[in-house]
PDB file of the backbone (N, CA, C, O) and the ligand in Angstrom, with CONECT records:
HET     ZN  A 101       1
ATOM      1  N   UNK A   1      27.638  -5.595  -8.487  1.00  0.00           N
ATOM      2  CA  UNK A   1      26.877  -6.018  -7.306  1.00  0.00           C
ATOM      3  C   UNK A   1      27.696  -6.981  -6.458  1.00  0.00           C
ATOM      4  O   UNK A   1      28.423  -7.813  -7.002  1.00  0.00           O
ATOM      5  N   UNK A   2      27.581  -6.871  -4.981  1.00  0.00           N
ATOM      6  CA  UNK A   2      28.499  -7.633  -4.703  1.00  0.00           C
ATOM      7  C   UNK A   2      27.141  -8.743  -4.373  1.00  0.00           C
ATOM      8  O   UNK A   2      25.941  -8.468  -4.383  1.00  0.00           O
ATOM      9  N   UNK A   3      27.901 -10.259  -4.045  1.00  0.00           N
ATOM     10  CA  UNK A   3      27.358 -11.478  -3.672  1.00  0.00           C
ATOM     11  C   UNK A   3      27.269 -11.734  -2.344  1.00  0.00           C
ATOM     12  O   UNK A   3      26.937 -12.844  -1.929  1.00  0.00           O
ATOM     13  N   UNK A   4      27.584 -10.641  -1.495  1.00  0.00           N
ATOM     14  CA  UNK A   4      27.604 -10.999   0.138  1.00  0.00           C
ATOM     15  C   UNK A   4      26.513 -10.550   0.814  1.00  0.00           C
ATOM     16  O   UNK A   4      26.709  -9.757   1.735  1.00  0.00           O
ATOM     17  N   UNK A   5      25.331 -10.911   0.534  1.00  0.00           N
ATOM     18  CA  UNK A   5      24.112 -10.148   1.002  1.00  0.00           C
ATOM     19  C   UNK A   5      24.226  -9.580   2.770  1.00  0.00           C
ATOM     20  O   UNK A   5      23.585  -8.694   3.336  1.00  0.00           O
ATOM     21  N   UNK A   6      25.459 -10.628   3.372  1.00  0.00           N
ATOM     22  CA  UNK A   6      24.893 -10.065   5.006  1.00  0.00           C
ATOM     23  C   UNK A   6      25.909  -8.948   5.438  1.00  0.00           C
ATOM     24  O   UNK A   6      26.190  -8.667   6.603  1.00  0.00           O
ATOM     25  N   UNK A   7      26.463  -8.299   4.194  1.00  0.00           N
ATOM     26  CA  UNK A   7      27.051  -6.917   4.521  1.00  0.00           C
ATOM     27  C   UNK A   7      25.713  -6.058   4.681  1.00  0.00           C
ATOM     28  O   UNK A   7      24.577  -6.308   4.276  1.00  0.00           O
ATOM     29  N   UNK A   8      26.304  -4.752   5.540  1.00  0.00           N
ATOM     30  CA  UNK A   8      24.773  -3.948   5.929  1.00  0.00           C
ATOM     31  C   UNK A   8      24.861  -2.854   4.662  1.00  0.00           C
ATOM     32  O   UNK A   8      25.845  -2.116   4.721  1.00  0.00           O
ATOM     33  N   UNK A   9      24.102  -2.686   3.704  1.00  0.00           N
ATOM     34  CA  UNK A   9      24.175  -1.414   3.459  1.00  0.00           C
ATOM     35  C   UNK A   9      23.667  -0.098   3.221  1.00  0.00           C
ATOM     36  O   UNK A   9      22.551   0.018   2.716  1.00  0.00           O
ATOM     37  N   UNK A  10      24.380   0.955   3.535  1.00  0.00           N
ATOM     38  CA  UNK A  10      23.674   2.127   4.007  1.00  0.00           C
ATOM     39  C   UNK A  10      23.635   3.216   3.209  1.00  0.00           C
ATOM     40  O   UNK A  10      24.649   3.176   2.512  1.00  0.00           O
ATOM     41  N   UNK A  11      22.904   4.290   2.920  1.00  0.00           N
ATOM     42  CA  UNK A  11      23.057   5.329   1.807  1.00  0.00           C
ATOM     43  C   UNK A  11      23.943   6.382   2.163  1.00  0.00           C
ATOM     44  O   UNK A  11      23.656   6.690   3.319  1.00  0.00           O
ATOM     45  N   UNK A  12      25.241   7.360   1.584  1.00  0.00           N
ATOM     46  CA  UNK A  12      25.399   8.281   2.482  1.00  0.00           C
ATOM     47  C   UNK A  12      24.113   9.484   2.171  1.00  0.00           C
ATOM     48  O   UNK A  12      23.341   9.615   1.221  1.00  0.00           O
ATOM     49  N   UNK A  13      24.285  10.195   3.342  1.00  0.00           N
ATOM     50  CA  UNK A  13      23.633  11.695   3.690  1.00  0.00           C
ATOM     51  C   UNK A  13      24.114  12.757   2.881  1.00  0.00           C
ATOM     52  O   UNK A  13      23.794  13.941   2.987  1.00  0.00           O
ATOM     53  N   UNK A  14      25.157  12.096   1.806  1.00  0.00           N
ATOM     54  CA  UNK A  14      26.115  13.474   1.522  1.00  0.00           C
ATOM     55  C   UNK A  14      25.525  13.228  -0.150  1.00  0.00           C
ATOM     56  O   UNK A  14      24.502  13.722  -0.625  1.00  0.00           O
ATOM     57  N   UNK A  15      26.620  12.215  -0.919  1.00  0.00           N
ATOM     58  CA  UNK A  15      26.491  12.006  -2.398  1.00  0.00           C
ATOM     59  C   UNK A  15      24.780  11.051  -2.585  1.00  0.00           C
ATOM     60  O   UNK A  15      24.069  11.331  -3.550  1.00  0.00           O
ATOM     61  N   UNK A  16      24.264   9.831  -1.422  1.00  0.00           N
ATOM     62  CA  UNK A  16      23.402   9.858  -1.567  1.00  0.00           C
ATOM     63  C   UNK A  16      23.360   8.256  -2.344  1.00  0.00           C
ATOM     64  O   UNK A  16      22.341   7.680  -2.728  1.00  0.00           O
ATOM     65  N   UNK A  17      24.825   7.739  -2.440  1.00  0.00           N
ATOM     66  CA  UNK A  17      25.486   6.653  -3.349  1.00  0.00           C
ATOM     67  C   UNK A  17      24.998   5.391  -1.869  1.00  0.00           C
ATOM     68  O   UNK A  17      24.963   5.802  -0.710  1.00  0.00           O
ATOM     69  N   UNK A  18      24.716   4.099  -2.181  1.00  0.00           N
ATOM     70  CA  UNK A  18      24.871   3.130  -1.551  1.00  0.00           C
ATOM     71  C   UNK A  18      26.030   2.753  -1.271  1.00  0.00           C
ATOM     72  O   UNK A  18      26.861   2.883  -2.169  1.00  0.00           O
ATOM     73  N   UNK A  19      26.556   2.069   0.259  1.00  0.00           N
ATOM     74  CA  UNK A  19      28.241   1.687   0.182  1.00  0.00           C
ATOM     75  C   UNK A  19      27.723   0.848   1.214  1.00  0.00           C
ATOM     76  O   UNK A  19      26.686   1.031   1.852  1.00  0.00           O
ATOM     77  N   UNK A  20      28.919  -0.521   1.366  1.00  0.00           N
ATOM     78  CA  UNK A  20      28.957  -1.274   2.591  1.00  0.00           C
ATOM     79  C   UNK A  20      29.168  -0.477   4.053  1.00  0.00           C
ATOM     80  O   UNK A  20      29.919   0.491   3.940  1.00  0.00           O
ATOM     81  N   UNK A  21      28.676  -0.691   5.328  1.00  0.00           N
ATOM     82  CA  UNK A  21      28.787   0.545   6.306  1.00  0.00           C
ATOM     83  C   UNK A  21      30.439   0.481   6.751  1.00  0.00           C
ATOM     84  O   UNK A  21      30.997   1.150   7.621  1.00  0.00           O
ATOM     85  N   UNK A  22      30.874  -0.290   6.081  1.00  0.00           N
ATOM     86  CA  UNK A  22      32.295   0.001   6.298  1.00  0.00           C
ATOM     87  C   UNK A  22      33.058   0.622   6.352  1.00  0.00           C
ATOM     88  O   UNK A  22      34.057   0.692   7.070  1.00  0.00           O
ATOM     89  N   UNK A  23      32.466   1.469   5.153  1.00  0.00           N
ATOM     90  CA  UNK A  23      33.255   2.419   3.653  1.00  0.00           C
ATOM     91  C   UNK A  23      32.707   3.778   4.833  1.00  0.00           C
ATOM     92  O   UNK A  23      33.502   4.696   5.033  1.00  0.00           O
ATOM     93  N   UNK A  24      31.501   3.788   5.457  1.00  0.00           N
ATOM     94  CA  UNK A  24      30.641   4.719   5.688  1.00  0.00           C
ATOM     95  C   UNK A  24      31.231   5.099   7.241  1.00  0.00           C
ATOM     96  O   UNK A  24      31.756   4.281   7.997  1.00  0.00           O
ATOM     97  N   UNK A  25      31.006   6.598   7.540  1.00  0.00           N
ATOM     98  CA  UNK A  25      31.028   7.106   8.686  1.00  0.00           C
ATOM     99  C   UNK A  25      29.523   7.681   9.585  1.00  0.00           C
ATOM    100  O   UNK A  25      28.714   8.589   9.396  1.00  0.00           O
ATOM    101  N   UNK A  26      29.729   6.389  10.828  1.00  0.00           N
ATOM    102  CA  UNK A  26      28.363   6.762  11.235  1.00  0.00           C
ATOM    103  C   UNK A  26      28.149   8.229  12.241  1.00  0.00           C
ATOM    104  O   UNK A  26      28.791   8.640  13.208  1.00  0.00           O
ATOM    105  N   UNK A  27      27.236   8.642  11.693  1.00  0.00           N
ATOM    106  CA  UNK A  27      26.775  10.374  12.651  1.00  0.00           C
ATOM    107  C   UNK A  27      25.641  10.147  13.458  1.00  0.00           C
ATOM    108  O   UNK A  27      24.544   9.933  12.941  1.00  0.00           O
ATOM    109  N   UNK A  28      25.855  10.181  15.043  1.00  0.00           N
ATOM    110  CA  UNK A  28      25.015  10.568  15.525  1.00  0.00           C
ATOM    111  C   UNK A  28      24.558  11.786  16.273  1.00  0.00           C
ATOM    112  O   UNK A  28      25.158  12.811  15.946  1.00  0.00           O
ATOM    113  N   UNK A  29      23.814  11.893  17.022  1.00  0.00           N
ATOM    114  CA  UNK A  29      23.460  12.838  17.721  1.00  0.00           C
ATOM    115  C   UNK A  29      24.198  13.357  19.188  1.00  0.00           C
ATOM    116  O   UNK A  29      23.774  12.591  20.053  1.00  0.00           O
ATOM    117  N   UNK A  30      24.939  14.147  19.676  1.00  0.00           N
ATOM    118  CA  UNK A  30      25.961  14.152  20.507  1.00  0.00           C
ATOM    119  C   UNK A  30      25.655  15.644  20.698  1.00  0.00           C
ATOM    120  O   UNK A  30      24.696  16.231  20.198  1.00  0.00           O
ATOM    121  N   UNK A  31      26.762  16.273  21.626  1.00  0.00           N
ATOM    122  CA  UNK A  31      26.923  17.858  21.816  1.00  0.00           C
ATOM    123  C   UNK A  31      28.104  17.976  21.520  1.00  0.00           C
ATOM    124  O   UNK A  31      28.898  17.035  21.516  1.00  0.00           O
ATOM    125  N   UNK A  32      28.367  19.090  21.245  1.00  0.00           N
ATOM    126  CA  UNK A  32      29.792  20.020  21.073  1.00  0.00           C
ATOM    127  C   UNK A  32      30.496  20.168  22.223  1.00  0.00           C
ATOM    128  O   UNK A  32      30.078  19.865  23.341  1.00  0.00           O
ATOM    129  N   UNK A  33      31.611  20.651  21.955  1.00  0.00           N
ATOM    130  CA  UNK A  33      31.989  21.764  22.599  1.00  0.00           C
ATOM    131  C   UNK A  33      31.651  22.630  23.858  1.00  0.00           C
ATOM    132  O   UNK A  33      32.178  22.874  24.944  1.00  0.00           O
ATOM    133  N   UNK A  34      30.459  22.990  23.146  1.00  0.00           N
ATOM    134  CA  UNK A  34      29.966  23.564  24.007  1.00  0.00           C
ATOM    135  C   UNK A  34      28.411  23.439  24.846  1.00  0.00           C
ATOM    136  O   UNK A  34      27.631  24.178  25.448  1.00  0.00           O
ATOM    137  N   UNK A  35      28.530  22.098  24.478  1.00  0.00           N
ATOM    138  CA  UNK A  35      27.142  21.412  25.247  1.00  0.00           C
ATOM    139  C   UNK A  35      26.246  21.171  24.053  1.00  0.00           C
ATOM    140  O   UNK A  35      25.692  20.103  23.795  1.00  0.00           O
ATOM    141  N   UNK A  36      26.156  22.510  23.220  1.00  0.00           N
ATOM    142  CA  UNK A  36      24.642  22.379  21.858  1.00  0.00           C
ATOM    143  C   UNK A  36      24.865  21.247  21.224  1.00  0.00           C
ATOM    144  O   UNK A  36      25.915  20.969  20.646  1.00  0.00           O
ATOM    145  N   UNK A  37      23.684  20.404  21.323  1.00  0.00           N
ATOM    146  CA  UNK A  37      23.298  19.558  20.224  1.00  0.00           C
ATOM    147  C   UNK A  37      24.030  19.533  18.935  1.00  0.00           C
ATOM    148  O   UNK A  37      23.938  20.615  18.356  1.00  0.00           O
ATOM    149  N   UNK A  38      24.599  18.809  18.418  1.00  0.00           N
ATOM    150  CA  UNK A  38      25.892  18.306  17.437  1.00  0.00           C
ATOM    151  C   UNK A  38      25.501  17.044  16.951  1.00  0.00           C
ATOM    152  O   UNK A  38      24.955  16.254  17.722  1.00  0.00           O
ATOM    153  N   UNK A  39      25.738  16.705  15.600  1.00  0.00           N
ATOM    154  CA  UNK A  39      26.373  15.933  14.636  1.00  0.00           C
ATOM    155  C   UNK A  39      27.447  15.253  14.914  1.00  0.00           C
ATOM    156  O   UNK A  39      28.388  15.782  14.322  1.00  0.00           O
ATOM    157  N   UNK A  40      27.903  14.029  15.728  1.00  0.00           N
ATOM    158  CA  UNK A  40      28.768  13.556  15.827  1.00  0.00           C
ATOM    159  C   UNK A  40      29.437  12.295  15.293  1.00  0.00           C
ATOM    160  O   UNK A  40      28.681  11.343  15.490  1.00  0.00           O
ATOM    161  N   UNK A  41      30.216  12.039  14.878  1.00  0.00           N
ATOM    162  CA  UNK A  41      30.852  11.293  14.417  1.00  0.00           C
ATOM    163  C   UNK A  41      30.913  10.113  15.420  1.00  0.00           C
ATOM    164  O   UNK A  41      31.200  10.259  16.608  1.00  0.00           O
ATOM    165  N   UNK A  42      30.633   8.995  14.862  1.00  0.00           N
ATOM    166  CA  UNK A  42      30.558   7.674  15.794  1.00  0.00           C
ATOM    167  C   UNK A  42      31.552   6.697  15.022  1.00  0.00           C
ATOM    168  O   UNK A  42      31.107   6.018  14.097  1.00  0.00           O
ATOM    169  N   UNK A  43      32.944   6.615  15.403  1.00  0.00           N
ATOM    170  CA  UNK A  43      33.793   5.758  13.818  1.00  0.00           C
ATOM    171  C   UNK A  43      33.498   4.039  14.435  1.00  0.00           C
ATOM    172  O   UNK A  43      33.501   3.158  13.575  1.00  0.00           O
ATOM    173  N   UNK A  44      33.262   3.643  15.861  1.00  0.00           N
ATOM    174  CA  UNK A  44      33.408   2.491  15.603  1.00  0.00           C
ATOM    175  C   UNK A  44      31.699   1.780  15.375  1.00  0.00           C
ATOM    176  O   UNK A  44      31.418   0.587  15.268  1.00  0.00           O
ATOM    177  N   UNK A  45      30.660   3.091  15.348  1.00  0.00           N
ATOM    178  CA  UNK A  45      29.107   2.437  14.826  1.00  0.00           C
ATOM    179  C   UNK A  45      29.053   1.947  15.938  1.00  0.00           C
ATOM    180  O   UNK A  45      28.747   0.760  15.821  1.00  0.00           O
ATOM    181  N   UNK A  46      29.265   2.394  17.549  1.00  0.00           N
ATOM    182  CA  UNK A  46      28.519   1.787  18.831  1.00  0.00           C
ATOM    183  C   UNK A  46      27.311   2.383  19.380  1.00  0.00           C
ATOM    184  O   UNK A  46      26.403   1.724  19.886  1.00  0.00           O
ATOM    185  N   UNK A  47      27.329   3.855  19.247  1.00  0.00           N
ATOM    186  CA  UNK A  47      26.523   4.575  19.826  1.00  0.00           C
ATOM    187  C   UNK A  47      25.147   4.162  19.772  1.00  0.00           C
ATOM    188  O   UNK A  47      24.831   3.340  18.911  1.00  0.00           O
ATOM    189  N   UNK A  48      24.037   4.739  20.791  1.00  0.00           N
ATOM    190  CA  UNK A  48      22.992   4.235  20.860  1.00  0.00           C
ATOM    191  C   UNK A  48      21.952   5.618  19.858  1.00  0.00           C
ATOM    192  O   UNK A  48      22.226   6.759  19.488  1.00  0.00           O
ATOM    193  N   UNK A  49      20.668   4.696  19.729  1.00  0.00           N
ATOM    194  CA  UNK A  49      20.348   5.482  18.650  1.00  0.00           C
ATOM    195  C   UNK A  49      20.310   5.533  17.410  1.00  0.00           C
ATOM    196  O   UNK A  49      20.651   4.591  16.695  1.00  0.00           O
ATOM    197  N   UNK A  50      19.810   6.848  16.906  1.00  0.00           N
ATOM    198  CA  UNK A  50      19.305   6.985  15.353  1.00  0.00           C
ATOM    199  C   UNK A  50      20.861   7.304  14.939  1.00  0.00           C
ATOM    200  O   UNK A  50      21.589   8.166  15.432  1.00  0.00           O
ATOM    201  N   UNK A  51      21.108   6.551  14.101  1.00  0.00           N
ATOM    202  CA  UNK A  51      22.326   7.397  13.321  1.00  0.00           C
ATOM    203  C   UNK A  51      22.253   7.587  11.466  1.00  0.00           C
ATOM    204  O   UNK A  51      21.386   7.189  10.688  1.00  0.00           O
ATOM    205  N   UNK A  52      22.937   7.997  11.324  1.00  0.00           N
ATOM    206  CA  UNK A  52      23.192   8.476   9.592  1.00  0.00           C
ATOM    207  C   UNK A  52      24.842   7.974   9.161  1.00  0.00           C
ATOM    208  O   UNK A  52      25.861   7.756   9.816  1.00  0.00           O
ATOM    209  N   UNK A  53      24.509   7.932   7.812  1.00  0.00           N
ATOM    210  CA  UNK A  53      25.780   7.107   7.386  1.00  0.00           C
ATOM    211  C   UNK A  53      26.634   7.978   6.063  1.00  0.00           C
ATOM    212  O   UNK A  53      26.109   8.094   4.956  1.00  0.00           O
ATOM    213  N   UNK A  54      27.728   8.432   6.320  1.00  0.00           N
ATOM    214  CA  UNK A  54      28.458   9.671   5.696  1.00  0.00           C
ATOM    215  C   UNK A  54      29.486   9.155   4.868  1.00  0.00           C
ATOM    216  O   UNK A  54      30.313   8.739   5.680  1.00  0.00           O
ATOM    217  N   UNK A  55      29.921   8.937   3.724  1.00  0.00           N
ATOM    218  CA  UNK A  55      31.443   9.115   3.375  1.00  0.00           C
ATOM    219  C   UNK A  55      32.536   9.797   4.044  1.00  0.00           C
ATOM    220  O   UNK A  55      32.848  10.895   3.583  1.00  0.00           O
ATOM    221  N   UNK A  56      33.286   9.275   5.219  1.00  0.00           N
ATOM    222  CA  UNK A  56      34.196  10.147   5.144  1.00  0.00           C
ATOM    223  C   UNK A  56      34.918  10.813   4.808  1.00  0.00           C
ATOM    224  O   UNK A  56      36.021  10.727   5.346  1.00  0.00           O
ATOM    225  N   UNK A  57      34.703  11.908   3.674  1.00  0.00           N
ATOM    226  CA  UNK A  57      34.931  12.819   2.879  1.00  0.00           C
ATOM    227  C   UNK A  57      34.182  13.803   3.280  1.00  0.00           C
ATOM    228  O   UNK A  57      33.101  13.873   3.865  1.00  0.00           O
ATOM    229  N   UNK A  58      35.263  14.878   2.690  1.00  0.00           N
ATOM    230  CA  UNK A  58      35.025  16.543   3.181  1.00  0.00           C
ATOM    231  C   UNK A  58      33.639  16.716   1.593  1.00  0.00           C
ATOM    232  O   UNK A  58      32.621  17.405   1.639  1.00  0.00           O
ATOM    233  N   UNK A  59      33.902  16.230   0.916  1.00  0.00           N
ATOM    234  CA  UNK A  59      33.191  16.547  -0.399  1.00  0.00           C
ATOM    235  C   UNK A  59      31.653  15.624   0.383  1.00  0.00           C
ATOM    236  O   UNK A  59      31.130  16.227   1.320  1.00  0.00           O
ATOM    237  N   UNK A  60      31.395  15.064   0.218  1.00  0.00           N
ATOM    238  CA  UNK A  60      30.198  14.282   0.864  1.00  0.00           C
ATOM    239  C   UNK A  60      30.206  15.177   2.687  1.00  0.00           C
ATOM    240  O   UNK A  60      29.083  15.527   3.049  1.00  0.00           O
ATOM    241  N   UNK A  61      30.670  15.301   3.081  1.00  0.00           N
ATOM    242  CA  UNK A  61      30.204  16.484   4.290  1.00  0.00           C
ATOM    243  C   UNK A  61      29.607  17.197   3.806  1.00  0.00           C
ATOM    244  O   UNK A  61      28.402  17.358   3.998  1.00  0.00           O
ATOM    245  N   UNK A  62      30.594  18.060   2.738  1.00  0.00           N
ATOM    246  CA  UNK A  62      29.618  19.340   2.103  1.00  0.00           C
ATOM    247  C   UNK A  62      28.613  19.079   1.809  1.00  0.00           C
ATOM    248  O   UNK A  62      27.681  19.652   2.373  1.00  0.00           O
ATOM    249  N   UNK A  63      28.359  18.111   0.808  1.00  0.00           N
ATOM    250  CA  UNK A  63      26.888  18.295   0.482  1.00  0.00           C
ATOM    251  C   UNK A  63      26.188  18.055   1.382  1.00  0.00           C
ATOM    252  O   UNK A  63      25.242  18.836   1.473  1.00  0.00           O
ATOM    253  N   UNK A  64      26.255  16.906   2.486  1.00  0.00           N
ATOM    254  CA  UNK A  64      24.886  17.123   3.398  1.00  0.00           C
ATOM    255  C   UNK A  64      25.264  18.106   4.753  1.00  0.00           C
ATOM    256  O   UNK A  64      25.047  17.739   5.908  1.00  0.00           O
ATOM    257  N   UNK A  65      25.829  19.339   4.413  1.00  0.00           N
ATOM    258  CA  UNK A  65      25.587  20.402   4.996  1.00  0.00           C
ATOM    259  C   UNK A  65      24.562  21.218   4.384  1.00  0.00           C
ATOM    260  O   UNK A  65      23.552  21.725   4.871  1.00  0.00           O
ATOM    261  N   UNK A  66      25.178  21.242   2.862  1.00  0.00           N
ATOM    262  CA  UNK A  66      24.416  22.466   1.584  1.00  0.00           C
ATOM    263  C   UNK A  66      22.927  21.758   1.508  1.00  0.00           C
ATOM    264  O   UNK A  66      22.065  22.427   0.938  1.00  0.00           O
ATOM    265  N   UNK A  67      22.425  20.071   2.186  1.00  0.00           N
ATOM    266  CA  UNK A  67      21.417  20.015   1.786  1.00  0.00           C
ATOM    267  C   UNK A  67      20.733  19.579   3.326  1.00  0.00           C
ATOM    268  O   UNK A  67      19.843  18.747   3.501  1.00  0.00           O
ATOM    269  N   UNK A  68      21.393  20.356   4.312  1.00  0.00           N
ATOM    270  CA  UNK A  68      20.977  19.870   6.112  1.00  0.00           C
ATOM    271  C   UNK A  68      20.534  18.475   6.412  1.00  0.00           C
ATOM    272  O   UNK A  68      19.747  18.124   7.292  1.00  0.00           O
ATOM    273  N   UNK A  69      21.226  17.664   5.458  1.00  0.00           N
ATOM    274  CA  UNK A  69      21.159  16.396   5.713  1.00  0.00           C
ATOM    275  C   UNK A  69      21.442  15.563   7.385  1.00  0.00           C
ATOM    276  O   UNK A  69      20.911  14.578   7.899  1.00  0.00           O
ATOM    277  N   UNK A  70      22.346  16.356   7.780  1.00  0.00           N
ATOM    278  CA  UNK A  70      22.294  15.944   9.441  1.00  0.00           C
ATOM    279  C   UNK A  70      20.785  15.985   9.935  1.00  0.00           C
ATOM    280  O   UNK A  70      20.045  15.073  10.305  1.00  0.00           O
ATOM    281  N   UNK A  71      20.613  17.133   9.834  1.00  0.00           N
ATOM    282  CA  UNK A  71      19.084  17.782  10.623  1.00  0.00           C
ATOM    283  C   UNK A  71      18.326  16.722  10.190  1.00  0.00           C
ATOM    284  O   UNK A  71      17.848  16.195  11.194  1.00  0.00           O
ATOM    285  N   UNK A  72      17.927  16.062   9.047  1.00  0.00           N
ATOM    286  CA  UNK A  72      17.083  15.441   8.659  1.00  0.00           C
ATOM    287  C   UNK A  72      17.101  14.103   8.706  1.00  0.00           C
ATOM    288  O   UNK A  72      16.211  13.310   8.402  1.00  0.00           O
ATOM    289  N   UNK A  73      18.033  13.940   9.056  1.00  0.00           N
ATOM    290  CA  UNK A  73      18.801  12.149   8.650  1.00  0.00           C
ATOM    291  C   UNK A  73      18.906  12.426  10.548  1.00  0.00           C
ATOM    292  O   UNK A  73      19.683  11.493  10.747  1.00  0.00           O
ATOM    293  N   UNK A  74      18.743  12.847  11.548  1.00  0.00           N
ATOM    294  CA  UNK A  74      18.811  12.797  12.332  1.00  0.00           C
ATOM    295  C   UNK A  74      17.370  12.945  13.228  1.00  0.00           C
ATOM    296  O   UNK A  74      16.897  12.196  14.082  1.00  0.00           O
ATOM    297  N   UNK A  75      17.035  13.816  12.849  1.00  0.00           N
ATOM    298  CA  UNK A  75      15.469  13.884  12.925  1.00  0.00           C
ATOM    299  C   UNK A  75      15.655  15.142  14.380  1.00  0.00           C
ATOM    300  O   UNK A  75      15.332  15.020  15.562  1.00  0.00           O
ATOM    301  N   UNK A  76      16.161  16.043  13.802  1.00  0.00           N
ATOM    302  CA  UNK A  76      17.113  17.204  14.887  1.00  0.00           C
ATOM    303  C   UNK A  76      16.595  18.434  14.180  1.00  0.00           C
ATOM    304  O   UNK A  76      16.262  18.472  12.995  1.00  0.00           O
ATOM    305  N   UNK A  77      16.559  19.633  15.210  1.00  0.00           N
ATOM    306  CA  UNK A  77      16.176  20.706  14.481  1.00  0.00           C
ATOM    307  C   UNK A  77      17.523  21.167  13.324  1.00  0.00           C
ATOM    308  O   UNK A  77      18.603  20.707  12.954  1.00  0.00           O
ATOM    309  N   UNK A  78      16.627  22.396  13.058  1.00  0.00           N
ATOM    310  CA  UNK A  78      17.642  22.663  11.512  1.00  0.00           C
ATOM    311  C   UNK A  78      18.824  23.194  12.348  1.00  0.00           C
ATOM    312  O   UNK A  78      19.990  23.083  11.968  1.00  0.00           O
ATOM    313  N   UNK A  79      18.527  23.670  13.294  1.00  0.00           N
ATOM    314  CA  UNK A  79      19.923  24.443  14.284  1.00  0.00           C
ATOM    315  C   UNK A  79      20.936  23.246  14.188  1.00  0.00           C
ATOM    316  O   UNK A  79      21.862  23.468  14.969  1.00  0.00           O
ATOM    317  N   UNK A  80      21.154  21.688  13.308  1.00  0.00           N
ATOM    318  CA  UNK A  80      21.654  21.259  14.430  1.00  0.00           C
ATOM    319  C   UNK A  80      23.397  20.989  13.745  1.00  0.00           C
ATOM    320  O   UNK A  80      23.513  20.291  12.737  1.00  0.00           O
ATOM    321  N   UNK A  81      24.529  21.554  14.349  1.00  0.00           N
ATOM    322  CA  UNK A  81      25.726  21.901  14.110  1.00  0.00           C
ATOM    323  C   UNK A  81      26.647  20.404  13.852  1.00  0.00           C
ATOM    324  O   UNK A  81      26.671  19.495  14.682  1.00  0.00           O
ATOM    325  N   UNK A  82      27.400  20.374  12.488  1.00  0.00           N
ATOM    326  CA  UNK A  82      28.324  19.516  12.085  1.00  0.00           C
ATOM    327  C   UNK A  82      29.624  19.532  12.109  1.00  0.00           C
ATOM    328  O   UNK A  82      30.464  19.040  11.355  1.00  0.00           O
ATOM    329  N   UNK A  83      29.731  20.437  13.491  1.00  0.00           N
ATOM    330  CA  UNK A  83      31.118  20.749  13.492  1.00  0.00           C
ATOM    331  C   UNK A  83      31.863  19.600  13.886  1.00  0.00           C
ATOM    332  O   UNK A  83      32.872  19.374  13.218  1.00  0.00           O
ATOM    333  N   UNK A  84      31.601  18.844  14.796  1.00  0.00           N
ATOM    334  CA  UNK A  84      32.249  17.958  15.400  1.00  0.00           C
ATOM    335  C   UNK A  84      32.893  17.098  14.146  1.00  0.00           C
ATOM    336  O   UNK A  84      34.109  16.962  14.005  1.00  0.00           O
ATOM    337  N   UNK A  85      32.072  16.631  13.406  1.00  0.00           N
ATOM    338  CA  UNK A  85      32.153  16.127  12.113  1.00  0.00           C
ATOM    339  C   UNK A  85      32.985  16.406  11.430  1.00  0.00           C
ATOM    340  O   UNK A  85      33.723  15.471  11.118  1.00  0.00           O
ATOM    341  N   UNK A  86      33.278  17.657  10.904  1.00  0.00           N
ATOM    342  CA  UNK A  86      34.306  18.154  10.426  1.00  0.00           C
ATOM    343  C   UNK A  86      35.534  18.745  10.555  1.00  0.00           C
ATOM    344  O   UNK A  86      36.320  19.235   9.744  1.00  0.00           O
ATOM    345  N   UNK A  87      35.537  18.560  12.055  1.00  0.00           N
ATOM    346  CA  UNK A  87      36.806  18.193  12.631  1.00  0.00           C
ATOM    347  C   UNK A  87      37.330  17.024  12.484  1.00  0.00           C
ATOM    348  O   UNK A  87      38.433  16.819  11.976  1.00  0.00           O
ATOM    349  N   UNK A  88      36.552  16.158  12.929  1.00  0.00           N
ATOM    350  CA  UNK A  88      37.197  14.525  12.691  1.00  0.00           C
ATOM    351  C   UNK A  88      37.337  14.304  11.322  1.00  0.00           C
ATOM    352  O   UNK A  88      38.452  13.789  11.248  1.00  0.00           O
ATOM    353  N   UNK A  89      36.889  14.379  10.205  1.00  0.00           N
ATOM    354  CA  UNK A  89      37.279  14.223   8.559  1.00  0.00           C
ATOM    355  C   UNK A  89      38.584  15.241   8.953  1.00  0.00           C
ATOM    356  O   UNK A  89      39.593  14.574   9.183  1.00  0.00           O
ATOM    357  N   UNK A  90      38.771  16.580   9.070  1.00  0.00           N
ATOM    358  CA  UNK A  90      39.774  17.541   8.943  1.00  0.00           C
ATOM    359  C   UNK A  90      41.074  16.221   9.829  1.00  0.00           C
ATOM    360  O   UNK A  90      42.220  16.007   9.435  1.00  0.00           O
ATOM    361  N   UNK A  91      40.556  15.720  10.746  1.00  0.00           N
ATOM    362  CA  UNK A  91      42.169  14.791  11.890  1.00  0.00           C
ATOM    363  C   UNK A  91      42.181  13.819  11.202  1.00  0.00           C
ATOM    364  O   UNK A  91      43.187  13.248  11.621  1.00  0.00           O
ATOM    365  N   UNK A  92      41.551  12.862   9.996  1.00  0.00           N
ATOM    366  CA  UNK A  92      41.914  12.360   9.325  1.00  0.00           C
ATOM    367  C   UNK A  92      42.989  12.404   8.181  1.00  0.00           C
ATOM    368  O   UNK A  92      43.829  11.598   7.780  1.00  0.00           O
ATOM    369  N   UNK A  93      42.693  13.420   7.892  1.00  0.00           N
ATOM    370  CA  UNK A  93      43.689  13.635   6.639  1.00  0.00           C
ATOM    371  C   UNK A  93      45.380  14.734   6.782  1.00  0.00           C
ATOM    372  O   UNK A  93      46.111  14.872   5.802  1.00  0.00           O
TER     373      UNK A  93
HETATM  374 ZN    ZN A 101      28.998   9.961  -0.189  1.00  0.00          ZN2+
END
């Protein structure tokens, strides 16, 4: 446990593990590409809005794809696309 209570902390969407929002990549609500409603990656946590808090990891993506954790943690229909997302984990590494 850490002793610093005024760290924020957030659950990810993916494994579901508690982490300081440090550790965490915030997702909000954005468009693609091509205008549709998207899952976007917010790295410096400014954006306005509901957001969700991800491991930046491709393994924690997956799962809250396999469990539409965007859609839900966003409060977005099930249509709603994580590509953006997984581009930015993919330009990370
Ligand atoms: Zn995780």
């Amino acid at each position: 446990m850490t002793d610093s209570p005024r760290v924020p902390i957030r659950t990810c969407i993916g494994c579901r593990e508690r982490a300081t929002r440090s550790e965490l990549l915030r997702v909000v609500i954005g468009s693609d590409a091509s205008g549709q409603p998207a899952a976007c990656p917010d790295p410096r946590g400014t954006a306005p809005g509901r957001g969700a808090h991800l491991h930046p990891t491709t393994g924690c993506y997956e799962l809250a794809v396999r469990r539409r954790a965007f859609s839900r943690a966003l409060r977005a229909g099930e249509a709603l696309s994580s590509t953006p997302v997984a581009e930015h984990l993919a330009a990370q590494t």
